[in-house]
PyMOL Python script that loads the backbone (N, CA, C, O; Angstrom):
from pymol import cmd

cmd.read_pdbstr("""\
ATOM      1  N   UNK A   1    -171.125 168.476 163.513  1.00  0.00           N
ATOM      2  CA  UNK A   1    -170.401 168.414 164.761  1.00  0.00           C
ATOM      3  C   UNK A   1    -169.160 169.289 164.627  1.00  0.00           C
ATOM      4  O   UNK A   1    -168.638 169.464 163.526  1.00  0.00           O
ATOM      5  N   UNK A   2    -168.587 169.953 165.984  1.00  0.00           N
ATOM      6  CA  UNK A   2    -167.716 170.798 165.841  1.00  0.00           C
ATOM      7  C   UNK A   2    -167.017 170.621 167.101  1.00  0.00           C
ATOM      8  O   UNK A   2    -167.684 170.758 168.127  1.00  0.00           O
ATOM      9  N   UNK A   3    -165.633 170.306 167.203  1.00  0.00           N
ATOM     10  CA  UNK A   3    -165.038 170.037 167.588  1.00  0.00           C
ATOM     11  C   UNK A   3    -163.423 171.216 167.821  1.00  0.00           C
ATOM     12  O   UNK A   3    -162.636 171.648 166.978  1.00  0.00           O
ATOM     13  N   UNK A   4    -163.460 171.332 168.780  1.00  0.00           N
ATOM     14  CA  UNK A   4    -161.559 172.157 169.355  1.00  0.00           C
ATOM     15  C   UNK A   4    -160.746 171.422 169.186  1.00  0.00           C
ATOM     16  O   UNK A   4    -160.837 170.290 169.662  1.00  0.00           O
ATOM     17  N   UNK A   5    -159.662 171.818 168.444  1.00  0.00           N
ATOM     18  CA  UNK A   5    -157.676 170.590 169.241  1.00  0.00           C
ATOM     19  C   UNK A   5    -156.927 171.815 168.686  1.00  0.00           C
ATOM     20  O   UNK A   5    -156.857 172.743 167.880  1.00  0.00           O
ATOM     21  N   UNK A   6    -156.410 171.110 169.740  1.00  0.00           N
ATOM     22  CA  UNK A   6    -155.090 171.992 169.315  1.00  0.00           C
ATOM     23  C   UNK A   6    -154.468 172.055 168.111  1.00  0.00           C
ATOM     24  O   UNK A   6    -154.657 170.957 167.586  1.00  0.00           O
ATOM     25  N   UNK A   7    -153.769 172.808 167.322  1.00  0.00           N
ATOM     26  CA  UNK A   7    -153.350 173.015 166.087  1.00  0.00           C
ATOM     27  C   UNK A   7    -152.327 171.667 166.197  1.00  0.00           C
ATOM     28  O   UNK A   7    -152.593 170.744 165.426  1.00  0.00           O
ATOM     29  N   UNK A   8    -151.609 171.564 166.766  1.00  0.00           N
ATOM     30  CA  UNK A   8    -150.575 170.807 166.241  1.00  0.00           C
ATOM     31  C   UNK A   8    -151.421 169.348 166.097  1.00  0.00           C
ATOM     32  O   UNK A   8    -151.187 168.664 165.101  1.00  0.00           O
ATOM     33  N   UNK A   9    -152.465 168.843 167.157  1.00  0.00           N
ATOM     34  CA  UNK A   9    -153.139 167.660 167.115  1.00  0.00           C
ATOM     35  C   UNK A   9    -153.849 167.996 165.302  1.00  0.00           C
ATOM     36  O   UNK A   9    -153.978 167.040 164.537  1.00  0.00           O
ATOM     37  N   UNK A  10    -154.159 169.148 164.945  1.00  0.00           N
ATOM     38  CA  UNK A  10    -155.263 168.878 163.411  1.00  0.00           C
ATOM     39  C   UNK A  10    -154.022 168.900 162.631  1.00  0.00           C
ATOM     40  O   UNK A  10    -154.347 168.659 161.468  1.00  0.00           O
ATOM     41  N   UNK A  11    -153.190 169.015 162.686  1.00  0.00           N
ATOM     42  CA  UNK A  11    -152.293 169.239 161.335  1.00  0.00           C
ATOM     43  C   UNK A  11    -151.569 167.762 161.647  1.00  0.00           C
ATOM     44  O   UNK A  11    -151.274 167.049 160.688  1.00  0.00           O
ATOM     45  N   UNK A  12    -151.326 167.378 162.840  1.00  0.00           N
ATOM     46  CA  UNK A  12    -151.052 165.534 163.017  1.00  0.00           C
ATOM     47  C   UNK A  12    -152.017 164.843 162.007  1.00  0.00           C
ATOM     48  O   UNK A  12    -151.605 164.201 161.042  1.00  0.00           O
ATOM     49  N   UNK A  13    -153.597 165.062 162.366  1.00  0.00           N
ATOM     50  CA  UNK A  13    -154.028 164.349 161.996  1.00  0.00           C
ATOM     51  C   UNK A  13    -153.995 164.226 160.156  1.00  0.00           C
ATOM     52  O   UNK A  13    -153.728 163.392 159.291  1.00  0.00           O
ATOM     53  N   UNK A  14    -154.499 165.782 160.283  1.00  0.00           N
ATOM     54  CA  UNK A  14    -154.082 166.277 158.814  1.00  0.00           C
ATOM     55  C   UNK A  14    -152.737 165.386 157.736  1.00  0.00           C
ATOM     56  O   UNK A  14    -152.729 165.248 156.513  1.00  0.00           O
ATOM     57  N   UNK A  15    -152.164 165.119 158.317  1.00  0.00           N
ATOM     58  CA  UNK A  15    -150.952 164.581 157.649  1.00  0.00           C
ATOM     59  C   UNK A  15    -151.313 162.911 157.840  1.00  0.00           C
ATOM     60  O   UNK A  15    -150.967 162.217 156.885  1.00  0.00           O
ATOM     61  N   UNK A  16    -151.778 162.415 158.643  1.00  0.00           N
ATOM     62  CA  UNK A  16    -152.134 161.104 158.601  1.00  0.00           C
ATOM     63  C   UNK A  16    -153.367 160.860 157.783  1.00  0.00           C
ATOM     64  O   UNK A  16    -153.315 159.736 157.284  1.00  0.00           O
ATOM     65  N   UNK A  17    -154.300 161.420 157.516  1.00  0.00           N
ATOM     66  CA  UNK A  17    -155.276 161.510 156.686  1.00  0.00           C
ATOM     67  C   UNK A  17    -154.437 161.227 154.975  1.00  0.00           C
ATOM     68  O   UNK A  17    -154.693 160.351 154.148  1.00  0.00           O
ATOM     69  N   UNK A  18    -153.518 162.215 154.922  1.00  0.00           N
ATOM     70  CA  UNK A  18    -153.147 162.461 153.210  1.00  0.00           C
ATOM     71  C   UNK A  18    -152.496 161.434 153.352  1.00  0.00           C
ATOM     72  O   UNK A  18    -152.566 160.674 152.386  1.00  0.00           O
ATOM     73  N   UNK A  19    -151.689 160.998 154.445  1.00  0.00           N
ATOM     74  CA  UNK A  19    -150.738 159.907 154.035  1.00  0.00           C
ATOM     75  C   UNK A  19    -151.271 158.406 153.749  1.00  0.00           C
ATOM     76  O   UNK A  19    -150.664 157.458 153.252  1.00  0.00           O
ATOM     77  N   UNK A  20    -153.203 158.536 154.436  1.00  0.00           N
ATOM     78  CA  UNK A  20    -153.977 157.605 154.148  1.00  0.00           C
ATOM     79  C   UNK A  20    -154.745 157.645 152.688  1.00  0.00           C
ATOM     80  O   UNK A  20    -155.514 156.981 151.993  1.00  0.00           O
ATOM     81  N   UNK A  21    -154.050 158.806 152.704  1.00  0.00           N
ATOM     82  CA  UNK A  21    -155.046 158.994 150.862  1.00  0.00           C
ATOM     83  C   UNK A  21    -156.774 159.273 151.367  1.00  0.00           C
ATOM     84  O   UNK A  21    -157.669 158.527 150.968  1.00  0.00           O
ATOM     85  N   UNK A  22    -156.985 160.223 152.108  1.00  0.00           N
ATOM     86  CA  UNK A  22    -158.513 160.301 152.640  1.00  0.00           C
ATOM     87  C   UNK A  22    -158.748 161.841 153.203  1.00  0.00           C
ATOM     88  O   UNK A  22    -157.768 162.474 153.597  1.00  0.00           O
ATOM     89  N   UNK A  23    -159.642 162.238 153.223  1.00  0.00           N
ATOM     90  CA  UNK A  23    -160.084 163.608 153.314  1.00  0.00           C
ATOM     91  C   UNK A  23    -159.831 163.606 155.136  1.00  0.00           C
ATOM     92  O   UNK A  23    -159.654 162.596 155.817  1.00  0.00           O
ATOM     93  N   UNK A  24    -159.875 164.899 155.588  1.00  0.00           N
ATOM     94  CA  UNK A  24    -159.238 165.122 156.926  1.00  0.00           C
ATOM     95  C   UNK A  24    -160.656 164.206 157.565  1.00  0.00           C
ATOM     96  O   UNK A  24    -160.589 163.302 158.398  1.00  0.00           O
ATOM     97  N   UNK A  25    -162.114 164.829 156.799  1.00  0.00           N
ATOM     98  CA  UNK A  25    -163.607 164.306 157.736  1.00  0.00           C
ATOM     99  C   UNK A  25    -163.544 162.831 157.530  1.00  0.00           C
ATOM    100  O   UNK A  25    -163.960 162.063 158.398  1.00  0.00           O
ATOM    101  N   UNK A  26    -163.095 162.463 156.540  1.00  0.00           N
ATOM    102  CA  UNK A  26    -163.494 160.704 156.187  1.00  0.00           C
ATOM    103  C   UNK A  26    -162.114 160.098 157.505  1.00  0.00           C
ATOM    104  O   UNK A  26    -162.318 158.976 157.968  1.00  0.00           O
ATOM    105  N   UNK A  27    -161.318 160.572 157.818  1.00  0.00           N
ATOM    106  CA  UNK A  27    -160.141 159.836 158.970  1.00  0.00           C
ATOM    107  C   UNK A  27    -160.400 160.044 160.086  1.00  0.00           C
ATOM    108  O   UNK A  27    -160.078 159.261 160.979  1.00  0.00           O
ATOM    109  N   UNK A  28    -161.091 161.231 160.309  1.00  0.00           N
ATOM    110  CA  UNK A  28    -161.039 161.462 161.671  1.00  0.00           C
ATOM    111  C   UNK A  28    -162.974 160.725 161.998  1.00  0.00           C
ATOM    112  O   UNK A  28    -163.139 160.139 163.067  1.00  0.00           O
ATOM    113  N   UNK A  29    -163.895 160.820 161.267  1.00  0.00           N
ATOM    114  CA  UNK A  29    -164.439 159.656 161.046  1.00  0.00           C
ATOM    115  C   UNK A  29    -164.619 158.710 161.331  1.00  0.00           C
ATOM    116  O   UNK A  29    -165.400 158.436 162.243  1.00  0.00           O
ATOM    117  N   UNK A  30    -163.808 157.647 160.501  1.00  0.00           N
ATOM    118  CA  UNK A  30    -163.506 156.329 160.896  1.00  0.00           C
ATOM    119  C   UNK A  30    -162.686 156.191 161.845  1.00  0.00           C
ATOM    120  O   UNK A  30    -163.061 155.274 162.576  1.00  0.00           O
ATOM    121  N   UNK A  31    -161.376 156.844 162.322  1.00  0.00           N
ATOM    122  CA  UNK A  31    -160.674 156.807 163.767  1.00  0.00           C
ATOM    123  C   UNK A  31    -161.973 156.916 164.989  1.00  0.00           C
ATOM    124  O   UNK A  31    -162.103 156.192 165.976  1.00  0.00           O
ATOM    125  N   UNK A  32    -162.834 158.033 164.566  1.00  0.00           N
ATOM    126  CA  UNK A  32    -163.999 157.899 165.772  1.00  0.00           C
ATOM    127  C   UNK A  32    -165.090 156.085 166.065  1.00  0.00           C
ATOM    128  O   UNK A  32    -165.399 155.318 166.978  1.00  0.00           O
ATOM    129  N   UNK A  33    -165.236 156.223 164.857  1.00  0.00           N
ATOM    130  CA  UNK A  33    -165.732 154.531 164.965  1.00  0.00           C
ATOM    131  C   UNK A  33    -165.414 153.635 165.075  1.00  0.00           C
ATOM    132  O   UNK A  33    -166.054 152.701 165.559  1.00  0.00           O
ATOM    133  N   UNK A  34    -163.973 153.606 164.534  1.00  0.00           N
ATOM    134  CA  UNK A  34    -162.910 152.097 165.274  1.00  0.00           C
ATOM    135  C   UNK A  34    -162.586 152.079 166.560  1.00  0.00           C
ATOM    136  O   UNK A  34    -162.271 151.028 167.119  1.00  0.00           O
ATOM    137  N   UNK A  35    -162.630 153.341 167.230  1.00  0.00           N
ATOM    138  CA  UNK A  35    -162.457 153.886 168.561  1.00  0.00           C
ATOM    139  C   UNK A  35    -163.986 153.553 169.381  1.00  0.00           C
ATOM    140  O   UNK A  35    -163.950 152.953 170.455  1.00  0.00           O
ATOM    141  N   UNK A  36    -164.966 153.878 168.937  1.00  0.00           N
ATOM    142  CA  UNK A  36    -166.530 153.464 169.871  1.00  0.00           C
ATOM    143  C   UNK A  36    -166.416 152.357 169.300  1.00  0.00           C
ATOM    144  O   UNK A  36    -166.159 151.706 170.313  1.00  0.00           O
ATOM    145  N   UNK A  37    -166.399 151.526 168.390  1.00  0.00           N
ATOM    146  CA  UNK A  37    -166.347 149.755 168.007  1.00  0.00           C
ATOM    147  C   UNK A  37    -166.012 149.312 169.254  1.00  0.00           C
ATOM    148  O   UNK A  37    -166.783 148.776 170.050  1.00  0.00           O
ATOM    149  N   UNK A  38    -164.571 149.598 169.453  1.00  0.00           N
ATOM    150  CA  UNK A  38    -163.406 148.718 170.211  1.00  0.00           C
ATOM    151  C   UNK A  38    -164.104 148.971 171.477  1.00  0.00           C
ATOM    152  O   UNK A  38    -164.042 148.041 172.282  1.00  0.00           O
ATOM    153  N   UNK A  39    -165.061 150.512 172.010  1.00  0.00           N
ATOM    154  CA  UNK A  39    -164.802 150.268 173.240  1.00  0.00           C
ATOM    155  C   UNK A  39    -166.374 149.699 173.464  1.00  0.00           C
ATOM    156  O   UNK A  39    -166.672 149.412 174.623  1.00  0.00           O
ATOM    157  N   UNK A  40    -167.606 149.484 172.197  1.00  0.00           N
ATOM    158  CA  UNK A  40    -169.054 149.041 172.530  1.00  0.00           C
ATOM    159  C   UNK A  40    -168.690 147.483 172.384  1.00  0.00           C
ATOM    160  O   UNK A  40    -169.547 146.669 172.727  1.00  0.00           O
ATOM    161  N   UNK A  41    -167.634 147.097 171.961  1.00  0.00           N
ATOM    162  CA  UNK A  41    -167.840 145.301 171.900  1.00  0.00           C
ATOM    163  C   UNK A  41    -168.092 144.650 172.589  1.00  0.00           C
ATOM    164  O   UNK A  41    -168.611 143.569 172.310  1.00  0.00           O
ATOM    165  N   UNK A  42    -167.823 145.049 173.806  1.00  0.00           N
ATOM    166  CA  UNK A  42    -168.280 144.004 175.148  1.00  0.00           C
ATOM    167  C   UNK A  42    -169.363 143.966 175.557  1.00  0.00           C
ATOM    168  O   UNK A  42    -169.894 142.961 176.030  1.00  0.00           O
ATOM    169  N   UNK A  43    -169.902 145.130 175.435  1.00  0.00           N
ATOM    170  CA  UNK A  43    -171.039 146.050 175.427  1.00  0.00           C
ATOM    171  C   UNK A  43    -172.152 145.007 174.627  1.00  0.00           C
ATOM    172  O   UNK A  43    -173.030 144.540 175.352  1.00  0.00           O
ATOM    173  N   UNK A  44    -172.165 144.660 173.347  1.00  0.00           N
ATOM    174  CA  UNK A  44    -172.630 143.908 172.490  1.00  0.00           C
ATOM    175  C   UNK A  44    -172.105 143.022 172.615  1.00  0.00           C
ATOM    176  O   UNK A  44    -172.845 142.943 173.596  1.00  0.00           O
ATOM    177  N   UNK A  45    -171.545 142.203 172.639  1.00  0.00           N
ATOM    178  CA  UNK A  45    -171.113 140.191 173.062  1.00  0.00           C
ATOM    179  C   UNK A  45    -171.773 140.224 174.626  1.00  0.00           C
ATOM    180  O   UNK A  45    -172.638 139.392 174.900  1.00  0.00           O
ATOM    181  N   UNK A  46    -171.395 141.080 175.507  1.00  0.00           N
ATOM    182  CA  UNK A  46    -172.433 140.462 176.511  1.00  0.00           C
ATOM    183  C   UNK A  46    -173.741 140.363 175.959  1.00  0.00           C
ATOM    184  O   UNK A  46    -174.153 139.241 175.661  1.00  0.00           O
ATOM    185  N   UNK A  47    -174.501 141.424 175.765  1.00  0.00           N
ATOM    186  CA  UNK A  47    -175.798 141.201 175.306  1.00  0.00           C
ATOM    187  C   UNK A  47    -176.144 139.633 174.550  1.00  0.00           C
ATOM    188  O   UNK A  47    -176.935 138.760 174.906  1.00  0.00           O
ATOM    189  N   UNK A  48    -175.148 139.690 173.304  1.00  0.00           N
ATOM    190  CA  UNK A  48    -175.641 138.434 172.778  1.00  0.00           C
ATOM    191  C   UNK A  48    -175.480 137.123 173.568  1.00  0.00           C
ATOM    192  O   UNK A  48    -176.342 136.245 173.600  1.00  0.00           O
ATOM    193  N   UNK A  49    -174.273 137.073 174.214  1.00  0.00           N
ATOM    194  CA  UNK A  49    -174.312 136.232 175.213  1.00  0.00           C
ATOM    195  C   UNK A  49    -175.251 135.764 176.064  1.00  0.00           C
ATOM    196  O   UNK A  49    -175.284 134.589 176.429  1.00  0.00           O
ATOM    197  N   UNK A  50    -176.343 136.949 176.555  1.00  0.00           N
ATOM    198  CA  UNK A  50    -177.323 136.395 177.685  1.00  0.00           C
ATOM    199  C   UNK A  50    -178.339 135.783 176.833  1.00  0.00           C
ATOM    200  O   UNK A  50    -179.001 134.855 177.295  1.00  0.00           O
ATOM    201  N   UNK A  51    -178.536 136.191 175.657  1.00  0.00           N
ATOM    202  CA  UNK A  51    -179.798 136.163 174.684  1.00  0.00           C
ATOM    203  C   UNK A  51    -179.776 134.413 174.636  1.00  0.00           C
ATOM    204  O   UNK A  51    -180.729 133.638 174.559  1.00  0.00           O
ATOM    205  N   UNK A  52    -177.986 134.072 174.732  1.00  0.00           N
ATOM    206  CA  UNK A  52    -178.020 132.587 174.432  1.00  0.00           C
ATOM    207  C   UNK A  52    -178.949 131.313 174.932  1.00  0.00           C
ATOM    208  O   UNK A  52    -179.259 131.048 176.093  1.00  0.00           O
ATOM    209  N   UNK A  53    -179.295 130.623 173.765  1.00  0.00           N
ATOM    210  CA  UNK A  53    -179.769 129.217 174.568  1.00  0.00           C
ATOM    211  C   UNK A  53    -179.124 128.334 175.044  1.00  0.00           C
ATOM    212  O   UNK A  53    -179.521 127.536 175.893  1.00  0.00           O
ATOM    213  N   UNK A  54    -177.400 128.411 174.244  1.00  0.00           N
ATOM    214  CA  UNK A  54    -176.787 127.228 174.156  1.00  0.00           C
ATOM    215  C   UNK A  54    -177.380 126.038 173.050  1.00  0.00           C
ATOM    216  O   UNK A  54    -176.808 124.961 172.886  1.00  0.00           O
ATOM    217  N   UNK A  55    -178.463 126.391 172.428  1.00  0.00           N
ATOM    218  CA  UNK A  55    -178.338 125.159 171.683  1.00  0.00           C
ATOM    219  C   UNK A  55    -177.512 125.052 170.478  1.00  0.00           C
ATOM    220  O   UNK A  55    -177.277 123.882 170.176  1.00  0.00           O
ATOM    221  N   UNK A  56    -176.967 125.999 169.646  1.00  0.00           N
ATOM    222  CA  UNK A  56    -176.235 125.999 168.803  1.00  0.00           C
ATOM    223  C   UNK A  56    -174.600 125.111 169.387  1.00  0.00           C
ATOM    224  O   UNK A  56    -173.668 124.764 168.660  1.00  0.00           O
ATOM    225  N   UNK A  57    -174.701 124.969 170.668  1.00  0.00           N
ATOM    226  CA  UNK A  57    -173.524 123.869 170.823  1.00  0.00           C
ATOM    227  C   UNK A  57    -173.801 122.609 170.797  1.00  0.00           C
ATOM    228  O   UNK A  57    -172.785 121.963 171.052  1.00  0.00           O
ATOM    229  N   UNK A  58    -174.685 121.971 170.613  1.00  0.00           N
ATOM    230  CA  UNK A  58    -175.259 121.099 170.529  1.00  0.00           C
ATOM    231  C   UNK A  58    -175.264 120.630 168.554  1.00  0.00           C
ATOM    232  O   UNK A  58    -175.281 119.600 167.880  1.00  0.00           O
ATOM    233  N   UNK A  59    -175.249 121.463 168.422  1.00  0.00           N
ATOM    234  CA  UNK A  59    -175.220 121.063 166.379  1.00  0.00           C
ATOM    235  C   UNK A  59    -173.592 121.391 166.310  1.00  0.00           C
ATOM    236  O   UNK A  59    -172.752 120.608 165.866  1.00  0.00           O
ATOM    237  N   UNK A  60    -173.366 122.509 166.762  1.00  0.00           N
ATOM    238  CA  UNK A  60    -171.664 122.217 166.615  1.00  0.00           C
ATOM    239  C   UNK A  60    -171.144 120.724 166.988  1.00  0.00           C
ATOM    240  O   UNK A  60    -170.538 119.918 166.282  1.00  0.00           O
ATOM    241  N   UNK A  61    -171.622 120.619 168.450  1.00  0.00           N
ATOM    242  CA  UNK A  61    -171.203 118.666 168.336  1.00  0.00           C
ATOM    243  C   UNK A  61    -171.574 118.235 167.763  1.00  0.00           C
ATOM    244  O   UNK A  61    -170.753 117.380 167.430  1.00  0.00           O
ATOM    245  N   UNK A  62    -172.819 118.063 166.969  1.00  0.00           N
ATOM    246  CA  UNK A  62    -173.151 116.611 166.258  1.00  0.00           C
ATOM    247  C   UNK A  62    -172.781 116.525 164.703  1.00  0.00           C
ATOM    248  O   UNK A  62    -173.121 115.658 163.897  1.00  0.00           O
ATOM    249  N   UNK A  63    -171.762 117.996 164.444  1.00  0.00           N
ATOM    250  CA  UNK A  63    -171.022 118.214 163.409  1.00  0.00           C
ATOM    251  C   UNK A  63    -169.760 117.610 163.388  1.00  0.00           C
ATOM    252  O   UNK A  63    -169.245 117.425 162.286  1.00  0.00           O
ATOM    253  N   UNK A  64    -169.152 117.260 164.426  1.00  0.00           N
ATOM    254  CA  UNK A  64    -167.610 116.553 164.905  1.00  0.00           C
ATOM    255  C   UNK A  64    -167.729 115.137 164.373  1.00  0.00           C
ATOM    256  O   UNK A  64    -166.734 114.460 164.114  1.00  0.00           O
ATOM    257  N   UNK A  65    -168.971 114.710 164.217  1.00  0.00           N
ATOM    258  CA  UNK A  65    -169.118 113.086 163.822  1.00  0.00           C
ATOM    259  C   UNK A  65    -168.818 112.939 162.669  1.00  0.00           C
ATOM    260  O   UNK A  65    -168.301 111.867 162.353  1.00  0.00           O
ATOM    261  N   UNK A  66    -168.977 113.673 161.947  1.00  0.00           N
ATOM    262  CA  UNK A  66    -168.989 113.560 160.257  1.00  0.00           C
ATOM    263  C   UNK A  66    -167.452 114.122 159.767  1.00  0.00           C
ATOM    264  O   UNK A  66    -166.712 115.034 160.137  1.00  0.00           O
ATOM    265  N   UNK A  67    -167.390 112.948 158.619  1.00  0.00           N
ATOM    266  CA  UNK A  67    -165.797 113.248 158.125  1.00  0.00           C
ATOM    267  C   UNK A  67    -165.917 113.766 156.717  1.00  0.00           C
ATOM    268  O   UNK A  67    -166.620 113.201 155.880  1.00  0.00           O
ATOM    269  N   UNK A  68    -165.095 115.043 156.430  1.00  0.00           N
ATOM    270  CA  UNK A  68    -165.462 115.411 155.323  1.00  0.00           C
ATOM    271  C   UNK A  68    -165.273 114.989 153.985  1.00  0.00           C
ATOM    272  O   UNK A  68    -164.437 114.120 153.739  1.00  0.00           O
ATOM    273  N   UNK A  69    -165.908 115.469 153.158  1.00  0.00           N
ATOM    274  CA  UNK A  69    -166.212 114.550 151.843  1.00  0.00           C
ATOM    275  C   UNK A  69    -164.740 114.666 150.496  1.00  0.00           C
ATOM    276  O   UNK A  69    -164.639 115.801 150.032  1.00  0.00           O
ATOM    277  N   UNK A  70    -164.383 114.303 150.298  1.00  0.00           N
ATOM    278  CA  UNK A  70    -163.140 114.512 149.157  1.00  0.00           C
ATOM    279  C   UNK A  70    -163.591 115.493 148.559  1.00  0.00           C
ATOM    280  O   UNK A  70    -164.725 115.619 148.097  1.00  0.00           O
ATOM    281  N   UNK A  71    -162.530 116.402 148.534  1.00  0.00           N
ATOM    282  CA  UNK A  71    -162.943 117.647 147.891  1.00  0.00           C
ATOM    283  C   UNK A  71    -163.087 119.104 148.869  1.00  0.00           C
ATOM    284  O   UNK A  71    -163.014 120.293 148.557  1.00  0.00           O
ATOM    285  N   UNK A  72    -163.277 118.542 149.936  1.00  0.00           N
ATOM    286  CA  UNK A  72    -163.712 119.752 150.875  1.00  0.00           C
ATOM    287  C   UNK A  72    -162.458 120.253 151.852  1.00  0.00           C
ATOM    288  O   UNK A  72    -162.624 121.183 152.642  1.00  0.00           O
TER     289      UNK A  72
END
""", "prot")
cmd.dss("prot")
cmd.show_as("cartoon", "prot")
cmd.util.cbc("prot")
cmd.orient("prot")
């Protein structure tokens, strides 16, 4: 992949990279994937959301009854 910025944006980044201790490709990288993470999450929790049965709330309650054991 090949990408344009402006000089002053690569030598920004450039300097945030070294100051991360990481190669310019490994920062700009992971800045790209913490960046599509943040914006596919909803994206993915809805999905899992519809998939739901709801029965896993149902064992979460019948977990509230029980008191835990010494030690735990």
């Amino acid at each position: 992949m090949s990408i344009e910025c402006p000089e002053a944006v690569v030598e920004a980044v450039a300097k945030a990279a070294a100051k991360a201790g990481v190669t310019l490709e490994r920062y700009v990288s992971t800045v790209l994937l913490t960046s599509a993470s943040e914006v596919l999450q909803g994206d993915y929790l809805d999905a899992r959301a519809k998939r739901s049965t709801g029965l896993g709330w149902d064992l979460l309650d019948s977990a509230l009854d029980y008191q835990p054991r010494a030690g735990d």
